[in-house]
N, C-alpha and C positions, 0 to 999 in steps of 0.2 A: 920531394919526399911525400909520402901518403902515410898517415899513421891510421890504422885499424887498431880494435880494441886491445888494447896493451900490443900489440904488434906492431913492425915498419918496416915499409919496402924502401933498402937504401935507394934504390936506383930506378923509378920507375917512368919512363916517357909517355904518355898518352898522347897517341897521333893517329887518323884513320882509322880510332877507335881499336886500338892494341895498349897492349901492356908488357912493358920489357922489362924485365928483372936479371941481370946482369950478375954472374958467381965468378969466380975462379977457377974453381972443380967444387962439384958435388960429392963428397971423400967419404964421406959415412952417413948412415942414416942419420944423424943429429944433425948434419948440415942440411939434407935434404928435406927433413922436417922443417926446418928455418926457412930454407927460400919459398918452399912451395906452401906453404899456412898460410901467407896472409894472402895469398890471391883467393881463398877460399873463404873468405869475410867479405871479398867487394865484392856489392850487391848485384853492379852492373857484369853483363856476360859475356865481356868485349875480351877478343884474341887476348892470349896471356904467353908470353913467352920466358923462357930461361935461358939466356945465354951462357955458354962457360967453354972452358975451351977442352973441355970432357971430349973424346971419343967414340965415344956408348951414347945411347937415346933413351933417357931418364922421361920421356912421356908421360904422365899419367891426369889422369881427372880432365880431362881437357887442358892441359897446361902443355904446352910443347917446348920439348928439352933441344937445343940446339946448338951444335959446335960452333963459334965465335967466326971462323972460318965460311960455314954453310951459311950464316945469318946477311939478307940480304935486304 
């Protein structure tokens, strides 16, 4: 776990300098605001992803959105 100021990333692996962050679905903005926040407090600029088993490509700020499926 990585805790950022008052924020936490349940799930995050640091390997070959990535960052994985693992959802379910991204279902509304107030989820999407959840996951994708605290990647925007670590200071380091290492790959950041979102895995979920979402459809769609929720991309944004440099953070890549990614089917659970496509994640390799």
């Amino acid at each position: 776990m990585k805790f950022t100021k008052k924020k936490l990333i349940l799930f995050v692996k640091k390997m070959v300098n990535k960052y994985i962050q693992v959802s379910y679905v991204l279902s509304d903005e107030k989820t999407i605001k959840r996951e994708y926040e605290p990647f925007f407090r670590i200071k380091d600029k290492f790959d950041a992803y979102i895995i979920t088993t979402d459809e769609f490509d929720l991309s944004r700020d440099g953070i890549k959105h990614l089917n659970v499926i496509d994640f390799n």
